[in-house]
N, C-alpha and C positions, 0 to 999 in steps of 0.2 A: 399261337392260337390252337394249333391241332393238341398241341402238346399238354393245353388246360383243357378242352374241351372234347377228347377224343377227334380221330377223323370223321364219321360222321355229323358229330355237333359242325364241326367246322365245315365241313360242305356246306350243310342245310343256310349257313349263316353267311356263306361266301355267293352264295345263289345269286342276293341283290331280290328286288323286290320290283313288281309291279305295278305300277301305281299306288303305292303305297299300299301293299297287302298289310294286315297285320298280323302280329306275333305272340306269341302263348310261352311262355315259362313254367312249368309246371314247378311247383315246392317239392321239396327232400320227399319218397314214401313211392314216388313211381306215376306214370301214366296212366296206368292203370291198376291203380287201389282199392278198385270196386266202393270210391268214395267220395271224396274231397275232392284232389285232382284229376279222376275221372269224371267227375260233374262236370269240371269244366271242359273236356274233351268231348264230352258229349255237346253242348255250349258250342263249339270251336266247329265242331260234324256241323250241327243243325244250319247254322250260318253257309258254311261251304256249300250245302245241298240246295238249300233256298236258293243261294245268290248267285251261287254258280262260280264265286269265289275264292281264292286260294290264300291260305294262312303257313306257316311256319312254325313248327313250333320245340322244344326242346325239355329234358330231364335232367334236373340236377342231379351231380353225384357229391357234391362236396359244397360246402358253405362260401368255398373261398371260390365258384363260378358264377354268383350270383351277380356281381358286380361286371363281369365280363360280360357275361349272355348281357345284361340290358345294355351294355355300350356295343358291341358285336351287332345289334339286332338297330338300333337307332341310325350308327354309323350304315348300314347297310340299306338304311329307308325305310324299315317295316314305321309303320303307323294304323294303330295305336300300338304299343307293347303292355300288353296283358298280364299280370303275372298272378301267383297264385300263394296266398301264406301267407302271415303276419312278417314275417321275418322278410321280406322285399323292403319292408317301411323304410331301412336303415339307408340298402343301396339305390333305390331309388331318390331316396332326399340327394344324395350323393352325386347323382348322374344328372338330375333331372334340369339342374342351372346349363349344363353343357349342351344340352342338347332340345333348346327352349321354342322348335318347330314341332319336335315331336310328344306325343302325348302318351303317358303313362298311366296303367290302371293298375292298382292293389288292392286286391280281395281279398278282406281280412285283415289287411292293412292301415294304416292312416299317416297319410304326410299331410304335411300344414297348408291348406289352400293357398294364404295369404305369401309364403316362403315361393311355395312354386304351384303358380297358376296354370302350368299343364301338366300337373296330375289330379288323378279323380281316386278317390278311397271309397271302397264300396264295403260296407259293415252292413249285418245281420244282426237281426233281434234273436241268438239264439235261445233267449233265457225263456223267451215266447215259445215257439216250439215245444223247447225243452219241458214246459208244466204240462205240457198236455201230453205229452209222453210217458210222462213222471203221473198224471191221474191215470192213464190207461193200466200203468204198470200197479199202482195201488189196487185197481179192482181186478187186476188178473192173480194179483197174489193171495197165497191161499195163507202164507206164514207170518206176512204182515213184516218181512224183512225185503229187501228188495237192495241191488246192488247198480253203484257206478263202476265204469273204468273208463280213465281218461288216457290223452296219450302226454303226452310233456306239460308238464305243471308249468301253466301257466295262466292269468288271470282268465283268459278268452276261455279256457277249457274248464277252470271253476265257473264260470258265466255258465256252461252247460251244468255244470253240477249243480249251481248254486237252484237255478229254474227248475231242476226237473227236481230235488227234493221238495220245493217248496208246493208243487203240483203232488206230488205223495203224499206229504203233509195236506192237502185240501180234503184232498178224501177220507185220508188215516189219518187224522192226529195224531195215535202212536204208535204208527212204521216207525220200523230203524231202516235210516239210508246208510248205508257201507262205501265209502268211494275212496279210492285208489288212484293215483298215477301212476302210468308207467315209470316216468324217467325225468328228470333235467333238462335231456341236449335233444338235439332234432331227433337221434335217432329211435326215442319213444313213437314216432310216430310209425316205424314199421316192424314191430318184433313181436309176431305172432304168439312166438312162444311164451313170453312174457304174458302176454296177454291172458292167455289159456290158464298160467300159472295163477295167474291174479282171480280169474274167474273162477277154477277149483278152490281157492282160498276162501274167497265168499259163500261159493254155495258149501261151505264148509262150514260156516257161520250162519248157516240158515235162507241165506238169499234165492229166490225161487223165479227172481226175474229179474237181469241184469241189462245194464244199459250202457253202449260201448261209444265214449265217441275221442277217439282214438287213430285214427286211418285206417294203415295197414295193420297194427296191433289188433284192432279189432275185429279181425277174422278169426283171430284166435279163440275172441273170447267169444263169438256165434258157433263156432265150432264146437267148442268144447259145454256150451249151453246144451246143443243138440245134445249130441252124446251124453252129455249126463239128464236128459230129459226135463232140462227146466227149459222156461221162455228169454229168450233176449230183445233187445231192440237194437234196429243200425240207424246209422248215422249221413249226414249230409245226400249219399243218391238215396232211390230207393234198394235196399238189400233185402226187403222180404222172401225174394224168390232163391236166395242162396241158401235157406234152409227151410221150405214151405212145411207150414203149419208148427215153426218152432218159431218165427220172427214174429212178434208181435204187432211189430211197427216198427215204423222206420222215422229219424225224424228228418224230414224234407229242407236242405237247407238249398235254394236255386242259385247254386253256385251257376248253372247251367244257364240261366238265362241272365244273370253279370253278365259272362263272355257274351252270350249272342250279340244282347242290346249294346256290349260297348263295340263289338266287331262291326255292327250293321252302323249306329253313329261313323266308326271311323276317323278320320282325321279330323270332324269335324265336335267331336267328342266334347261333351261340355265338362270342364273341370270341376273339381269343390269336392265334398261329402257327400255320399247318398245312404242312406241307412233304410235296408230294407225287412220288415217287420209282418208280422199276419196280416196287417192290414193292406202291406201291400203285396202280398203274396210269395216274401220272401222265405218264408218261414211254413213250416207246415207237417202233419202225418202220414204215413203212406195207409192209403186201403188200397187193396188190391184181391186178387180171386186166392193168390199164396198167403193171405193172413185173414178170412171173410170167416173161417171157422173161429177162430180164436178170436173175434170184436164181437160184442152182445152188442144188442141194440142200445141196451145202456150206456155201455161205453160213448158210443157213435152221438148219442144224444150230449152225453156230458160234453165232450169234447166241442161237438158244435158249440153249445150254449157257452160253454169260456171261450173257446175261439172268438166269438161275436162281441163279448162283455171284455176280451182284452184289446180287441180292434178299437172298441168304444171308449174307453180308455176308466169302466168298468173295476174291471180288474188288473191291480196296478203288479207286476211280475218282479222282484226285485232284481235289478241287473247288477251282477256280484264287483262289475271291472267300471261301476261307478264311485264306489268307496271299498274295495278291497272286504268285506264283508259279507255274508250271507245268512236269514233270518232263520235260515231252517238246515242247515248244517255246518259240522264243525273240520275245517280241513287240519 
């Protein structure tokens, strides 16, 4: 165990657990990614502070601990185990017949209710978000170009591309959207530099506001927005204050409140699908006092008005990882 998991993983997991504390797995990119995985840490705090509560929780370093943390962590009593990333889906189907007292969450994920009835799949309407990100970024641009960058090519991260062009396109009919993946393997999700590189490229090609959602790759490409004085947008927490009055927005994905509401449920955790969407507040833009110069009231107005007309079901968002497809750009 120590020998897969380092000595400290292997403490934290040797501890045993309290009345069934629960447990947090954070995905490949780090604890603190100022993104995805720190959403959910934040999620993981709020709960401890509230309830007074104690959690467990742990950082992948490699693909091949994924399957060990969630038998280490069930074997040891935590309940629920939490995890975090599409890529749980695989070892959790795997784990989850072995160990059918304890309950599993995947965020971002999805295993089959019916196969195994204690775990819960918790999916995001990012395509939602993602347009009204994609109109913010149409009226802030001056060039009428406007750029993605994703982290690991895969359908879930075209689902952001696919939305936020199609929100460009509402406003501009003819913006050009530019989007980019980093990489194939997990390791897209943390290579700043990549990123930066991806982002010079664009604004190279005209792009004057770029939109990162990426993990850790995407500090790169906030950074390097700054410094070359265009606008970007972050991803999943809020990041506007990491480069105030150059982030435009942020697009809000409540990874942070998954963890909370599955940690406060508890063992008692209702399994199935949940998909959480504008309507239900899973989804969303950041305004804040670090982006309050850069939002016109116009903006602010548009934005509501699709926000309300996509809850209502109004305006219909095309989600790209229903038919592999998207109407407003070409990967």
């Amino acid at each position: 165990m120590t020998k897969f998991l380092g000595a400290a993983a292997a403490a934290a997991l040797s501890a045993g657990a309290a009345l069934a504390d629960p447990a947090l797995i954070y995905d490949l990119g780090g604890k603190f990614d100022k993104s995805f995985n720190e959403a959910a840490y934040g999620g993981a705090e709020r709960w401890a502070e509230e309830t007074g509560g104690s959690y467990k929780d742990i950082e992948m370093q490699s693909e091949a601990q994924r399957e060990q943390a969630l038998r280490r962590f069930a074997e040891a009593g935590f309940n629920p185990v939490v995890t975090t990333g599409f890529s749980f889906s695989t070892p959790i189907a795997a784990v989850a017949g072995d160990y059918p007292d304890t309950k599993f969450v995947t965020i971002d994920g999805y295993v089959d209710p019916e196969e195994h009835p204690n775990v819960k799949s918790i999916l995001f309407s990012e395509h939602e978000g993602s347009y009204l990100v994609g109109m913010m970024a149409a009226m802030a641009s001056d060039s009428g170009t406007v750029g993605f960058v994703g982290g690991m090519d895969i359908p879930l991260i075209r689902k952001f591309a696919c939305g936020y062009a199609q929100g460009v396109k509402a406003v501009n009919p003819d913006a050009e959207v530019i989007a980019n993946m980093t990489g194939t393997t997990p390791a897209a999700w943390n290579d700043p530099v990549k990123g930066s590189e991806l982002a010079k490229a664009q604004i190279g090609q005209g792009a004057d506001v770029i939109y990162a959602a990426a993990g850790g790759t995407g500090l790169g490409v906030l950074q390097t927005a700054a410094d070359e004085g265009i606008l970007s947008i972050g991803v999943d927490s809020n990041q506007n204050h990491l480069h105030p009055g150059k982030v435009l927005t942020s697009m809000l994905k409540r990874v942070d409140n998954a963890v909370y509401e599955s940690m406060t449920a508890g063992a008692d955790l209702e399994a199935g699908v949940e998909v959480l969407g504008l309507a239900e507040d899973g989804v969303g833009v950041a305004m804040d006092e670090h982006n309050a110069d850069l939002v016109t009231d116009e903006m602010t107005t548009a934005v509501e008005d699709a926000k309300a007309q996509i809850a209502a079901g109004e305006i219909s968002v095309h989600d790209y990882s229903s038919d592999d497809s998207c109407p407003a750009l070409t990967f």
